[in-house]
C-alpha positions as CSV (number, residue, x, y, z in Angstrom):
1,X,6.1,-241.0,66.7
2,X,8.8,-240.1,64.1
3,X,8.8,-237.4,61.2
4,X,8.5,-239.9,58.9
5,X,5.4,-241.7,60.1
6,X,3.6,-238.7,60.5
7,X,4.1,-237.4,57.2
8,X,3.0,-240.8,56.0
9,X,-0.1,-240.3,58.5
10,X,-0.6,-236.8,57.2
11,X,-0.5,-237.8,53.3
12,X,-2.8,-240.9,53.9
13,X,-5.8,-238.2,55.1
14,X,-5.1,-236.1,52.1
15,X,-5.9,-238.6,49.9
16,X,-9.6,-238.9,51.5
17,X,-9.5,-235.2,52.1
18,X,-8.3,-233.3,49.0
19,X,-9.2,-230.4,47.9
20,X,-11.7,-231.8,44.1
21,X,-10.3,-235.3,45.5
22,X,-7.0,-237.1,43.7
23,X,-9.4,-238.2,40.9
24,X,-11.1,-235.3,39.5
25,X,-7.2,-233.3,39.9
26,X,-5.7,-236.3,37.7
27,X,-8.5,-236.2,35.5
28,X,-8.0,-232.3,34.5
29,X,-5.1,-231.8,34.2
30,X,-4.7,-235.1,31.9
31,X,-7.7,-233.9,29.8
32,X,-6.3,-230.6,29.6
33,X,-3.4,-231.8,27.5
34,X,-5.8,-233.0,24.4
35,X,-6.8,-229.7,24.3
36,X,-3.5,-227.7,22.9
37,X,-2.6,-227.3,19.6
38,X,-0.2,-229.5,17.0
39,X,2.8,-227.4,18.3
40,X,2.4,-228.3,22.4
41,X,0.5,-231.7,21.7
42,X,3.9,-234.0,21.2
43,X,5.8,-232.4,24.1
44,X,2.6,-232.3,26.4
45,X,1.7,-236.0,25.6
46,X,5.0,-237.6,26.2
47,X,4.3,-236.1,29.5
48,X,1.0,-237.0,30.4
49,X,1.5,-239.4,33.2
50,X,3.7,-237.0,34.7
51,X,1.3,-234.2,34.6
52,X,-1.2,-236.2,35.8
53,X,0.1,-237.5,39.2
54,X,1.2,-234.3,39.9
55,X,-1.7,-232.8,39.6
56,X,-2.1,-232.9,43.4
57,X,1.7,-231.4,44.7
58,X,-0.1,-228.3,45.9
59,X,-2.4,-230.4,48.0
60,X,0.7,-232.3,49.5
61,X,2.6,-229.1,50.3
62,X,-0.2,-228.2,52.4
63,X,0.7,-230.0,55.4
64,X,4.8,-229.5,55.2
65,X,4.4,-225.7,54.0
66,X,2.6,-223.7,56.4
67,X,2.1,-220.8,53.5
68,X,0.4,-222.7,51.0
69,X,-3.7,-223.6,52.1
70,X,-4.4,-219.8,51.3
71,X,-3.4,-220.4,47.6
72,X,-6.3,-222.9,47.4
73,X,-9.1,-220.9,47.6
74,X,-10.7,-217.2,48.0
75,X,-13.2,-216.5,50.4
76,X,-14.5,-213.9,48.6
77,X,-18.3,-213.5,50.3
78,X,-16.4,-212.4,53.8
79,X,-15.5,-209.0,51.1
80,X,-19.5,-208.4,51.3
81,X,-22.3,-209.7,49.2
82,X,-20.9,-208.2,46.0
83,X,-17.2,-209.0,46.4
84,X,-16.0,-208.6,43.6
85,X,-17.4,-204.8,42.9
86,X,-15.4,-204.5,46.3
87,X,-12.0,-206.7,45.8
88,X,-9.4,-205.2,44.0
89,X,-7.9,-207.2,41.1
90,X,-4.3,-205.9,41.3
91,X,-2.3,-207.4,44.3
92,X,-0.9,-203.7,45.4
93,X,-4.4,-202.0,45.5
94,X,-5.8,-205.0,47.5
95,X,-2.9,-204.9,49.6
96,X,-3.5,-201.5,50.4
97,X,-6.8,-202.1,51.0
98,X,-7.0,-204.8,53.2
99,X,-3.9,-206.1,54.0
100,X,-1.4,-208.7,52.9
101,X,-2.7,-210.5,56.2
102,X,-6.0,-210.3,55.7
103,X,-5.2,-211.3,51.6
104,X,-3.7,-214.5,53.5
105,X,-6.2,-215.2,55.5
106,X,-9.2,-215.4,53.6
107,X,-7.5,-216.6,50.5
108,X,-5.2,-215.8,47.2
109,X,-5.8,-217.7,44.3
110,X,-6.8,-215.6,41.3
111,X,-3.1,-213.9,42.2
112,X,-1.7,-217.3,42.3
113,X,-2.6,-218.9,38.8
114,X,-1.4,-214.8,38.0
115,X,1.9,-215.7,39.2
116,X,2.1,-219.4,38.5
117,X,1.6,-218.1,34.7
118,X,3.8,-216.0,34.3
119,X,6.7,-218.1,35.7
120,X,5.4,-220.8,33.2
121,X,6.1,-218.1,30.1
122,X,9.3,-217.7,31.8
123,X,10.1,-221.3,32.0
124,X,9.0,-221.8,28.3
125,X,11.3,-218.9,27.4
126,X,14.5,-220.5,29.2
127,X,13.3,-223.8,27.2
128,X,13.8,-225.2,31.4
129,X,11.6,-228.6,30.7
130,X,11.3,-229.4,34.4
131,X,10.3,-226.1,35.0
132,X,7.5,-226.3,32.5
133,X,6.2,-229.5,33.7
134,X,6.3,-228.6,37.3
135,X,5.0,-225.3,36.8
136,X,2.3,-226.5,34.4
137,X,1.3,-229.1,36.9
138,X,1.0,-226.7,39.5
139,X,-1.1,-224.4,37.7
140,X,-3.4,-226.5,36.9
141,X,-4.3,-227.5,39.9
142,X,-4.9,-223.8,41.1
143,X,-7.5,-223.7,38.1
144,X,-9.4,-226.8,39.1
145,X,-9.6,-225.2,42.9
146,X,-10.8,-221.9,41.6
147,X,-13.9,-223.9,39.6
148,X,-14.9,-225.0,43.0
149,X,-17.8,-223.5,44.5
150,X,-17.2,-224.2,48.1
151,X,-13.5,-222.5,47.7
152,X,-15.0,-219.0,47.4
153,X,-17.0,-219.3,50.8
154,X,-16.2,-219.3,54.1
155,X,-18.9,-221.7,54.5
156,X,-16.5,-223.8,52.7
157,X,-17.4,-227.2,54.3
158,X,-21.0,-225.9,55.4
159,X,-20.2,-225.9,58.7
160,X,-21.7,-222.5,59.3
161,X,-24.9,-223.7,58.7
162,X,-24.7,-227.8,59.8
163,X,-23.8,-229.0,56.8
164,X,-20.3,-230.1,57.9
165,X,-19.0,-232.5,54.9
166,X,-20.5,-230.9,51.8
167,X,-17.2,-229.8,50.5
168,X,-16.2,-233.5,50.4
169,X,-19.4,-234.4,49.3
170,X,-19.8,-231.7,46.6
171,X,-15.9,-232.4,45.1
172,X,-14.5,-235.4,46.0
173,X,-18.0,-238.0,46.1
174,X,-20.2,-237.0,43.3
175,X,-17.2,-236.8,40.7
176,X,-15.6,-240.4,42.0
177,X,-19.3,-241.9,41.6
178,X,-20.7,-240.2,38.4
179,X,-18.2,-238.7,35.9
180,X,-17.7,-241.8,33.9
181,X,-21.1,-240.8,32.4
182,X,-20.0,-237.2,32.0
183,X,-19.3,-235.4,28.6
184,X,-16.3,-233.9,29.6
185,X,-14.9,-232.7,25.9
186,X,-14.0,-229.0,26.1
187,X,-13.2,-228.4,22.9
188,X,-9.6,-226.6,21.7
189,X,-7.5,-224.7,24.6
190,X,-7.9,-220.6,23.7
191,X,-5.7,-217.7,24.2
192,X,-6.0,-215.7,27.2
193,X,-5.5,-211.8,26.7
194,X,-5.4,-211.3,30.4
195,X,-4.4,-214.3,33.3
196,X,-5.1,-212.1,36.3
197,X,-8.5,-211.2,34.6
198,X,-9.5,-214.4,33.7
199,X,-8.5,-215.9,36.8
200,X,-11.1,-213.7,38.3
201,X,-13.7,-214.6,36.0
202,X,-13.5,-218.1,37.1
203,X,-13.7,-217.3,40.6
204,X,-16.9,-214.9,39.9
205,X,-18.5,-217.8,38.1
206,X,-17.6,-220.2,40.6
207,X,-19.0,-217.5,43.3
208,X,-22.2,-217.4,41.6
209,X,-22.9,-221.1,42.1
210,X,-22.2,-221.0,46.3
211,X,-26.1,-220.5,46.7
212,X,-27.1,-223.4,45.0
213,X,-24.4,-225.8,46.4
214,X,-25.7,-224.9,50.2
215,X,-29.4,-224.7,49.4
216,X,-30.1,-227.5,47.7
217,X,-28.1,-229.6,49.8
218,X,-30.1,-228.5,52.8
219,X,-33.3,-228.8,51.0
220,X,-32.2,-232.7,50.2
221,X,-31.3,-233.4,54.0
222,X,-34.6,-231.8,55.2
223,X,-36.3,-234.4,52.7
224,X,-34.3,-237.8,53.1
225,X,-34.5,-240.8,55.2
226,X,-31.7,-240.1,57.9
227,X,-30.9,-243.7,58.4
228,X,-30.1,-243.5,54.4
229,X,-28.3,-240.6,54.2
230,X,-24.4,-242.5,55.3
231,X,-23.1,-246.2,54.3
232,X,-20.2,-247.5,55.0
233,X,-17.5,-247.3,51.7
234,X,-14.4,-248.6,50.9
235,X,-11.5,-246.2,50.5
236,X,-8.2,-248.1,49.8
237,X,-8.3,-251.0,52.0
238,X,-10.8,-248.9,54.5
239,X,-14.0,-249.2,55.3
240,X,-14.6,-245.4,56.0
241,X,-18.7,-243.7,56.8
242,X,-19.4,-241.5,53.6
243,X,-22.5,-240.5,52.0
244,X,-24.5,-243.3,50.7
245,X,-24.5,-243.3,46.8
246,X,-28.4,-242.9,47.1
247,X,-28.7,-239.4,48.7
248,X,-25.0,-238.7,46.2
249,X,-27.5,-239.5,43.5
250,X,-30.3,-237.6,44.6
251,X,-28.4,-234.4,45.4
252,X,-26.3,-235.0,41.6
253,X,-29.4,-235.1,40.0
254,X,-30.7,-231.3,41.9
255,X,-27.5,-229.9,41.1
256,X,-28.4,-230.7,37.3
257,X,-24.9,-231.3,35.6
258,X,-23.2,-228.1,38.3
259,X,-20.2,-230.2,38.9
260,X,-19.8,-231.5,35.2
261,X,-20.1,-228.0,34.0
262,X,-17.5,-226.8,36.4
263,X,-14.9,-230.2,35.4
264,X,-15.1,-229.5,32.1
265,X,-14.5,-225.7,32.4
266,X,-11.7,-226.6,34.5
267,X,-10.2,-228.9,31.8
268,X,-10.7,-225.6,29.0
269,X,-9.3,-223.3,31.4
270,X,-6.0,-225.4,32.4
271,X,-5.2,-225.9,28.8
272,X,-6.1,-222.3,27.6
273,X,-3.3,-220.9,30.2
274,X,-0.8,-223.5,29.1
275,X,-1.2,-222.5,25.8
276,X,-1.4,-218.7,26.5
277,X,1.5,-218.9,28.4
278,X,3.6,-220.9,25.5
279,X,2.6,-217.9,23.0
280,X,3.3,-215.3,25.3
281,X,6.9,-217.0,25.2
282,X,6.8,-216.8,21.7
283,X,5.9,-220.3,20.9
284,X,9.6,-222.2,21.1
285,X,9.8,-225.3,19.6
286,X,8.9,-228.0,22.1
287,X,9.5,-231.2,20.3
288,X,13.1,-230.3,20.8
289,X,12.7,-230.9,24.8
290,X,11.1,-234.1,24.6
291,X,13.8,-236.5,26.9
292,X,12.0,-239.6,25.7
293,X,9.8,-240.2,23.0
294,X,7.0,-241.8,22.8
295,X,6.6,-245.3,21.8
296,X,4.6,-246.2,18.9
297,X,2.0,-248.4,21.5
298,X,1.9,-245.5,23.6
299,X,0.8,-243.0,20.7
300,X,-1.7,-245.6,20.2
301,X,-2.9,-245.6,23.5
302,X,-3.0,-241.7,23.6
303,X,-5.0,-241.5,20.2
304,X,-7.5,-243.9,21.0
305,X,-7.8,-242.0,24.6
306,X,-7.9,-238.6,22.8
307,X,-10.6,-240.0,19.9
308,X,-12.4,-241.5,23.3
309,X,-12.4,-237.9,25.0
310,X,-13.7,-236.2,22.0
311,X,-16.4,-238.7,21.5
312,X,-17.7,-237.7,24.6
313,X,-18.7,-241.2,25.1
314,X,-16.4,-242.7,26.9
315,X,-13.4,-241.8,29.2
316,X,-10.2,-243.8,29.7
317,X,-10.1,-244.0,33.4
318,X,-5.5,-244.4,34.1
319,X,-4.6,-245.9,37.5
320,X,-2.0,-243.4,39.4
């Protein structure tokens, strides 16, 4: 079997097996960009389409670059029950209390969207377009991991209590089947005194939600028909055994609105450190790096989506 065909093989699972799935990654870090200000919107717009399909590099990288699965997540419960009394915030005091290994091995990614910020002021301040897209790509989809529940565990799939699957279940199912009815509209992107701070508060709130994602999915399979629990769905040009939309729904509906909350937080958060980040640089003009403008159907397009996204009535759903 060649290099090639593996990697093909390898990138085929990660799109079943992604960390929030493909579609709720595209879907934040698009939705973040209707959340900056008149000064970011032009630049950030003419760029949509490239932010949003590479909203999932990082989950790509994970299976050529052996260093980057910590950066997804932070195990934070294996620091005690109250881990965050515990867990250092500055990278050289956890290091020297635990360990760069141990850092490594139960996960880094408040530090990451730290770091992945401040290259993105330093990118804004060398007016380096690529460099800002990339970068802002990439640190969005950081964010969206750290508003995951089940990536500050290390009961991250429930398989330390038989609940093997819930992380798929939990991130990649219940958004594909129910957040066309979600109000997702986050309202205006806002500064951010402190990234490695706030990148912390996310994973605290994010902590505080474990419980409930294991319990009450536990409490739902204890209750439920176990001949209705998996059908058979189509994934591409699959047919592949999921979770049946009926026990999705069920389990949705005890969660009451957990993974909407956390989308649209992710959405506010992702613009707030683009937007931090392009003041800390000291707000250069942008419209001067747009390569290609848009055209005039395209800022059609993109006002009706944005007036569609504030509405919170309906979302324009992009093919990528």
């Amino acid at each position: 079997m060649n290099r090639f065909f593996i990697t093909f093989i390898c990138i085929a699972l990660l799109l079943v097996c992604s960390s929030w799935g493909f579609f709720a990654h595209h879907r934040i870090n698009r939705l973040a960009v209707f959340t900056l200000p008149k000064g970011m919107t032009g630049f950030y717009q003419s760029n949509i389409d490239y932010l949003t399909e590479h909203a999932v590099d990082p989950d790509k990288r994970r299976y050529v670059d052996s260093l980057e699965a910590p950066r997804h997540f932070l195990d934070a419960d294996h620091y005690g029950k109250q881990p965050f009394t515990r867990l250092p915030q500055n990278w050289y005091d956890a290091v020297k209390k635990y360990s760069v290994d141990t850092l490594d091995k139960y996960g880094t990614v408040p530090w990451v969207i730290q770091y992945h910020y401040y290259w993105l002021v330093k990118a804004f301040k060398a007016h380096d377009t690529s460099a800002i897209l990339k970068t802002s790509a990439n640190i969005g989809h950081y964010i969206a991991d750290a508003h995951v529940p089940l990536h500050l565990t290390v009961n991250y799939d429930g398989q330390l209590t038989n609940q093997t699957g819930l992380h798929a279940l939990w991130e990649s199912r219940l958004p594909e089947l129910f957040s066309d009815k979600y109000n997702l509209y986050a309202g205006p992107a806002k500064y951010i005194d402190n990234p490695l701070t706030e990148a912390f508060k996310i994973c605290r709130e994010s902590f505080r939600c474990t419980d409930s994602v294991l319990i009450l999915e536990r409490k739902l399979n204890a209750a439920f028909p176990p001949d209705k629990k998996y059908e058979m769905t189509m994934r591409g040009k699959r047919k592949v055994k999921d979770y049946s939309e009926a026990y999705s729904a069920a389990y949705h509906k005890m969660l009451n609105g957990m993974v909407r909350r956390r989308i649209q937080a992710a959405i506010l958060s992702t613009g707030s450190f683009w937007y931090s980040a392009w003041v800390d640089a000291g707000q250069p003009d942008l419209n001067k790096l747009i390569d290609k403008p848009l055209t005039t159907e395209q800022k059609q397009q993109l006002m009706q989506e944005m007036a569609l996204y504030k509405s919170g009535k309906l979302l324009v759903l992009t093919n990528h």
